[in-house]
C-alpha positions as CSV (number, residue, x, y, z in Angstrom):
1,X,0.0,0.0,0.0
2,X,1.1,3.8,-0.7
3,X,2.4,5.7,2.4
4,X,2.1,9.2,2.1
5,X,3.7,11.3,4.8
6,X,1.0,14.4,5.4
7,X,3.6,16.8,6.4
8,X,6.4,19.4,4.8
9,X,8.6,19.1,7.2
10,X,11.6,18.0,5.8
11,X,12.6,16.4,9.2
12,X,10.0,14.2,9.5
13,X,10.7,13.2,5.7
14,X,14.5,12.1,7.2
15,X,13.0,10.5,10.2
16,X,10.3,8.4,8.3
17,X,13.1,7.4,5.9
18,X,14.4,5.1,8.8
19,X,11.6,2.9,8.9
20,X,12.9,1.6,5.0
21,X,9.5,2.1,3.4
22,X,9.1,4.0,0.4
23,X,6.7,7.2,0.8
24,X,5.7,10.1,-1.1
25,X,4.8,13.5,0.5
26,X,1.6,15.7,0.4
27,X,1.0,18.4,3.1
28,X,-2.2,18.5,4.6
29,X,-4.3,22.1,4.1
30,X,-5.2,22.5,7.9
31,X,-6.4,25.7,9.5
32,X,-4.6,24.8,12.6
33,X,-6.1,27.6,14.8
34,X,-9.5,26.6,14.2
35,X,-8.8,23.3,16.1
36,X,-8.5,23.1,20.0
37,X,-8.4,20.5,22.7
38,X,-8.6,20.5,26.3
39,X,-4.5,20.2,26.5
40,X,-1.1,20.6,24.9
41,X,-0.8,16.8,24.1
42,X,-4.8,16.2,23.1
43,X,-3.9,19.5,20.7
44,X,-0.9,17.4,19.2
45,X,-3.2,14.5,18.9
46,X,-5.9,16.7,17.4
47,X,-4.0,18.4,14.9
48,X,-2.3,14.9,13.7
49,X,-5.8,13.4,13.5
50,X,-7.0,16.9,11.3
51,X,-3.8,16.8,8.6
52,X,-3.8,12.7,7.9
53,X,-7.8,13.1,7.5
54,X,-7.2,16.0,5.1
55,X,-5.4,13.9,2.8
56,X,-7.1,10.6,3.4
57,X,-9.9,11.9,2.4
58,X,-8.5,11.8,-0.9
59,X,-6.2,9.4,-0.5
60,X,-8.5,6.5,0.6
61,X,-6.9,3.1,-0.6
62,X,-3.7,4.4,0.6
63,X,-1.6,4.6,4.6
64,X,-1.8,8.1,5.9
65,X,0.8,9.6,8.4
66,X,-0.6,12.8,10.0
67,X,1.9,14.5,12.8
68,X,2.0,17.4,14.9
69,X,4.6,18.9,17.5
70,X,4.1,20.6,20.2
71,X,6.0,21.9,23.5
72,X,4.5,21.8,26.8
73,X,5.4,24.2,29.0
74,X,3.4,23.8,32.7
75,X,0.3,22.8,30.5
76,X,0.8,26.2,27.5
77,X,2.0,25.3,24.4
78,X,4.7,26.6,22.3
79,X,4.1,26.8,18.9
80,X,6.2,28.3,16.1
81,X,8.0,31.8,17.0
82,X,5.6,34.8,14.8
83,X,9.1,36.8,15.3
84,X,12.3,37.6,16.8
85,X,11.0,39.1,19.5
86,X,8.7,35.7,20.3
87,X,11.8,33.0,19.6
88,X,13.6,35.2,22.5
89,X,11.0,34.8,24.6
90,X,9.9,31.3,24.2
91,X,14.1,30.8,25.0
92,X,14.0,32.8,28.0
93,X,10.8,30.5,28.9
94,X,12.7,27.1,28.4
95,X,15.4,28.2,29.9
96,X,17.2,26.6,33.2
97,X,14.2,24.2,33.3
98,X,12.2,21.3,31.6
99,X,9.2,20.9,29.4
100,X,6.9,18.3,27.9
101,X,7.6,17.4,23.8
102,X,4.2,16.1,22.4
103,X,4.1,14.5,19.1
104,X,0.8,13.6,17.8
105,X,0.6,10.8,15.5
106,X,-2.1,9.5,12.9
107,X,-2.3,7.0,10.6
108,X,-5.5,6.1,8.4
109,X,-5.9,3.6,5.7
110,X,-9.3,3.3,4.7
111,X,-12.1,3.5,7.1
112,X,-9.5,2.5,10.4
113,X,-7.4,5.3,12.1
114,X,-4.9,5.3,15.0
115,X,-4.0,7.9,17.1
116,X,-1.8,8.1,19.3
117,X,0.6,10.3,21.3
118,X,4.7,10.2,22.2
119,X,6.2,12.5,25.1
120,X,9.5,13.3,25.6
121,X,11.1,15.6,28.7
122,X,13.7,18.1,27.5
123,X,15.8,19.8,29.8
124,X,17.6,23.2,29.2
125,X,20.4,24.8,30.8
126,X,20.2,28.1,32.0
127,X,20.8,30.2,29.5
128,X,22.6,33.9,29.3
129,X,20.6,36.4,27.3
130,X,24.0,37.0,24.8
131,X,22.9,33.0,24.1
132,X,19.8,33.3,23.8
133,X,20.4,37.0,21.0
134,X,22.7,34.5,19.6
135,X,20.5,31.8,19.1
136,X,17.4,34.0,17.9
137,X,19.9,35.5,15.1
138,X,19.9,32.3,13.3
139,X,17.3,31.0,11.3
140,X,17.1,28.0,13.1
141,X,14.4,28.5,15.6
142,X,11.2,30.4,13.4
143,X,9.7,26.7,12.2
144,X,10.3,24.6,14.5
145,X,7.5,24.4,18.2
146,X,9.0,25.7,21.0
147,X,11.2,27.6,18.8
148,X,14.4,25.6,18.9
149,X,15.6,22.5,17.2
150,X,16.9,20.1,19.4
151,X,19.0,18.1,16.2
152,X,20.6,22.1,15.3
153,X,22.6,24.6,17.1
154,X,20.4,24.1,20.2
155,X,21.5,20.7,21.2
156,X,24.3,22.8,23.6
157,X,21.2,23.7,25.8
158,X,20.0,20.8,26.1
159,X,20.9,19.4,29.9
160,X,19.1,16.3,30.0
161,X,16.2,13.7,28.2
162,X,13.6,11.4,29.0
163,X,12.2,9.5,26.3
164,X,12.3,8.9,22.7
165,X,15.0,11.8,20.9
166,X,13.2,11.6,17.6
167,X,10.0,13.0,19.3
168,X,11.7,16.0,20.0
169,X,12.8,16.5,16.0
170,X,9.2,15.7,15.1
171,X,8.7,12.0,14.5
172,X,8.8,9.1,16.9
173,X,9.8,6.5,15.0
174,X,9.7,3.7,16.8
175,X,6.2,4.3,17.8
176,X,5.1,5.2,14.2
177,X,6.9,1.7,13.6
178,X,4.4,-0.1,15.9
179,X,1.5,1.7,14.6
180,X,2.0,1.0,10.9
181,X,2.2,-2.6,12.3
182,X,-0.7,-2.6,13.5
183,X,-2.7,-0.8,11.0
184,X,-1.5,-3.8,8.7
185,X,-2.4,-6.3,11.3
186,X,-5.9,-4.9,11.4
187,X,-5.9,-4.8,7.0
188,X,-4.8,-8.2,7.0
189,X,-7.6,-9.3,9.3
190,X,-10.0,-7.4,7.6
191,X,-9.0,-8.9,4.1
192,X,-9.3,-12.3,5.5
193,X,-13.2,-12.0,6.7
């Protein structure tokens, strides 16, 4: 069966490369705002849900990824910086202390869809405000949630872990592994009935 990743992000494109499956892309068209939950990893779950729908819809014979990221910070979320001024911010936020890393993650082929969610603990060091100038200055931090990429330049901030690394970048794979089993366990079932 076709996989078809519903995202642009060319991070999750590396990360679902691991899993040795050929895949084609097409990002969902999502109104993201217009779609709320009662907390930070229900939102990732929500939005996941939202984008591999979008392009099942059209896609129906084929295996839909759908993914969202989100950072967790004492139950707000952290989305992409709108500016400068916001990436400092969300840095000064994150800094000396940890947050939550909630991935969303979908997956529909024909009428069956899984959802399901990954979280991760980050830890930052505590950070002077030359680092943090420095660090909004680069391009790194505007499309990424929570404003920093873990896999980049901000990897030096990052004290500690807990849980699965590619969460963080934007894709657990290991748990998209077990979910795409699972989807084909349930085809196979299906197909034998």
């Amino acid at each position: 069966m076709p996989l078809i990743l519903a995202s642009a992000s060319p991070r999750r494109r590396q990360l679902l490369a691991l899993l040795g499956r050929p895949f084609s892309v097409q990002p969902a068209n999502v109104d993201e705002r217009a779609i709320c939950a009662p907390g930070p990893a229900a939102l990732a779950q929500a939005l996941a849900r939202a984008k591999c729908l979008a392009v099942a819809a059209a896609r129906p014979g084929d295996t839909v990824i759908g993914c969202d990221t989100v950072v967790d910070v004492d139950g707000r979320v952290l989305g992409k910086p709108e500016n400068r001024a916001d990436a400092v911010r969300m840095m000064q936020l994150l800094s000396g202390r940890g947050h939550l890393v909630h991935t969303g993650v979908a997956v529909a082929r024909g009428r069956t869809v899984l959802v399901q969610c990954e979280t991760t603990r980050v830890c930052f060091a505590q950070l002077s405000p030359q680092e943090i100038a420095d660090y909004a200055d680069t391009p790194e931090p505007y499309d990424k949630a929570g404003g920093y990429g873990i896999q980049g330049y901000a990897a030096r901030f990052v004290s500690g872990i807990q849980g699965c690394y590619f969460n963080v970048v934007g894709l657990p794979v290991h748990r998209l592994y077990e979910m795409l089993q699972q989807i084909d366990k349930i085809s196979s079932e299906f197909c034998k009935k």
